[in-house]
C-alpha positions as CSV (number, residue, x, y, z in Angstrom):
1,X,0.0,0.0,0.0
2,X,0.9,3.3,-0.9
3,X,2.7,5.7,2.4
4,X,0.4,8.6,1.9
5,X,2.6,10.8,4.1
6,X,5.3,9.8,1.2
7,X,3.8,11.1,-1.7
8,X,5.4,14.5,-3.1
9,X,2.1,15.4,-4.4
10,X,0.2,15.0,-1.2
11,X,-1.5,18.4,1.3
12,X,-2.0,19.0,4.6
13,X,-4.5,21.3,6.4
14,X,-5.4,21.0,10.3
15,X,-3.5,17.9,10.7
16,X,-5.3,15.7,7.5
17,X,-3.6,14.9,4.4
18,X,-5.1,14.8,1.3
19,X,-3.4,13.5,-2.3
20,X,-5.9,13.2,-5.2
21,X,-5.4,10.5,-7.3
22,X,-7.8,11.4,-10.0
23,X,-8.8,14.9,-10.9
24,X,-11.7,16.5,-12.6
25,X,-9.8,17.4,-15.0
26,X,-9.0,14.1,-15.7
27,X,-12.7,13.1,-16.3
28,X,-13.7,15.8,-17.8
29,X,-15.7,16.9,-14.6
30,X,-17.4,13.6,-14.0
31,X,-15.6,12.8,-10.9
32,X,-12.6,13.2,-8.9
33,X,-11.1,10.7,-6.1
34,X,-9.4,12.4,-3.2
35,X,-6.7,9.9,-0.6
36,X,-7.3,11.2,2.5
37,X,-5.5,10.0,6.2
38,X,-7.2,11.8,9.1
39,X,-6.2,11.9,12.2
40,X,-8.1,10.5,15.5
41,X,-10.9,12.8,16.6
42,X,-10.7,15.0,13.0
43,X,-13.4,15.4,11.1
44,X,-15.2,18.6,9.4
45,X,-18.4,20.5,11.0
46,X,-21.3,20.1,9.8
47,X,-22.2,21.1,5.9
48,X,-23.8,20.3,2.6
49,X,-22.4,19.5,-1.0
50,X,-24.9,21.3,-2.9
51,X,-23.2,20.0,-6.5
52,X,-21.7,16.8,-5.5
53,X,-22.6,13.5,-4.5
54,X,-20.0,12.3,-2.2
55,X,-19.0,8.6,-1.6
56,X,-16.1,7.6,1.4
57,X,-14.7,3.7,1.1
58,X,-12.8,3.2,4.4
59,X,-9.1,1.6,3.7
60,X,-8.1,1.8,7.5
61,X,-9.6,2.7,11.0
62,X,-13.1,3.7,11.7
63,X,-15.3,6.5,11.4
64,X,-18.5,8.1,13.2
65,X,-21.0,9.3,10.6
66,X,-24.0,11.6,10.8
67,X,-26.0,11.7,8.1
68,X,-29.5,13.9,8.3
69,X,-29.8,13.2,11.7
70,X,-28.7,9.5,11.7
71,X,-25.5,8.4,13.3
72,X,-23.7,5.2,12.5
73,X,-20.1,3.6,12.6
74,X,-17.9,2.4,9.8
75,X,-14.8,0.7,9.7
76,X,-12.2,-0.4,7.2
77,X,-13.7,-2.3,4.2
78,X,-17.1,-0.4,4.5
79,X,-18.6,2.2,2.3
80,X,-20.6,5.3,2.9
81,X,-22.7,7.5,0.2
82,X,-24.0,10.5,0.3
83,X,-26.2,12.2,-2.2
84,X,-25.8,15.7,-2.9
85,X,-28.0,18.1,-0.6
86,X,-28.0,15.9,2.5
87,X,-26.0,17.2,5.9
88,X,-23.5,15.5,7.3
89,X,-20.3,15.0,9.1
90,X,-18.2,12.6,10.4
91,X,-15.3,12.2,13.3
92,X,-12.5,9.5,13.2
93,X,-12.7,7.3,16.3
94,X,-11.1,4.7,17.8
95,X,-7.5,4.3,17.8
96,X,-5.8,4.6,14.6
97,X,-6.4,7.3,12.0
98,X,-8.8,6.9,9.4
99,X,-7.4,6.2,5.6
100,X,-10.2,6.7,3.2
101,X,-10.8,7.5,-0.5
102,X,-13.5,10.5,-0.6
103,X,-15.2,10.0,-4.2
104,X,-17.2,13.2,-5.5
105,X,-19.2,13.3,-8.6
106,X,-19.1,16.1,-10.2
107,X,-15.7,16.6,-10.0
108,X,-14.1,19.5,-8.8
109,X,-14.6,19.9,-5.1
110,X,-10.7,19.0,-4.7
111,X,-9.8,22.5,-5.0
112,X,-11.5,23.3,-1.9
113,X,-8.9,20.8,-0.1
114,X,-6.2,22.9,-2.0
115,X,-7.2,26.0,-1.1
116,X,-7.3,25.1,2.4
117,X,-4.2,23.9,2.1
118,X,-2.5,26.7,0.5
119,X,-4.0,29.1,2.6
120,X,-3.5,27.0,6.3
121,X,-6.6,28.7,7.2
122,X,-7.2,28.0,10.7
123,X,-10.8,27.4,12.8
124,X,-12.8,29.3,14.0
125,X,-10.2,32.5,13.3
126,X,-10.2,32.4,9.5
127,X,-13.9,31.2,9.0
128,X,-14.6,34.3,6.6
129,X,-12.2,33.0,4.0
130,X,-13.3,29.3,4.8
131,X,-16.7,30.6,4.0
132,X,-15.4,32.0,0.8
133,X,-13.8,28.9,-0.6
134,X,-16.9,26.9,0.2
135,X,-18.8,29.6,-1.3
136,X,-17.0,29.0,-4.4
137,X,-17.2,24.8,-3.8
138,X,-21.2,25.2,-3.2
139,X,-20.5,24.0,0.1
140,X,-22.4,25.5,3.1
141,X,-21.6,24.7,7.1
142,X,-24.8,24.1,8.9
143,X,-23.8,23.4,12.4
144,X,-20.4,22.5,14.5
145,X,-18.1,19.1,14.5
146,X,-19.0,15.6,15.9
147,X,-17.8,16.0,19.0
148,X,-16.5,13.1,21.8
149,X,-18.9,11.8,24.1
């Protein structure tokens, strides 16, 4: 298996890595497929894709989803979808950090990683400029993080 952490191509923002591995560009918008190793205890707050249908396959650890209202665990092996237009979040638990492939169709919402990343914006301090990529992503934050029980 590929060392994410090794990859030249690979970004970092508030302690996740992020490498995609297949661009919109690539697929002429249709899709884009984003490696992602988070950390225990990381996950975004709250929000909605208003574009893009988002799909996470679980290659190591386990993750706490909420999904409209409905939480549930995954682990590695196990596959979540989520249509466009539907809020959710999810927090890494357990022990190890979470490796998982985030698959978004459209394409396109990978920038929004990259500007994060190029901008090391910081929460809650920089949420203006956050709110600006998302802006530009369709993506809208509806309420805080999954927090630990």
């Amino acid at each position: 298996m590929i060392d994410l952490l090794e990859c030249p191509d690979t970004i970092e923002w508030l302690g996740v890595t992020y490498r995609t591995i297949l661009t919109a560009a690539a697929t002429g918008g249709a899709m884009s497929i984003v490696d992602s190793l988070s950390p225990v205890g990381s996950g975004p707050p709250r929000h909605i894709h208003e574009r893009e249908d988002e799909t996470f396959v679980l290659i190591s650890g386990s993750c706490e989803f909420w999904v409209e209202g409905e939480t549930f665990i995954k682990q590695a092996g196990e596959t979540v979808f989520v249509p466009r237009g539907m809020e959710h979040t999810f927090r890494v638990i357990g022990s190890m950090p979470s490796r998982h492939l985030v698959i978004l169709t459209p394409g396109g919402f990978e920038g929004f990683f990259a500007d994060m990343a190029a901008g090391q914006f910081q929460i809650p301090q920089d949420m203006d400029r956050i709110a600006e990529s998302a802006g530009r992503h369709r993506l809208r934050f509806t309420g805080p993080p999954l927090a630990d029980d």
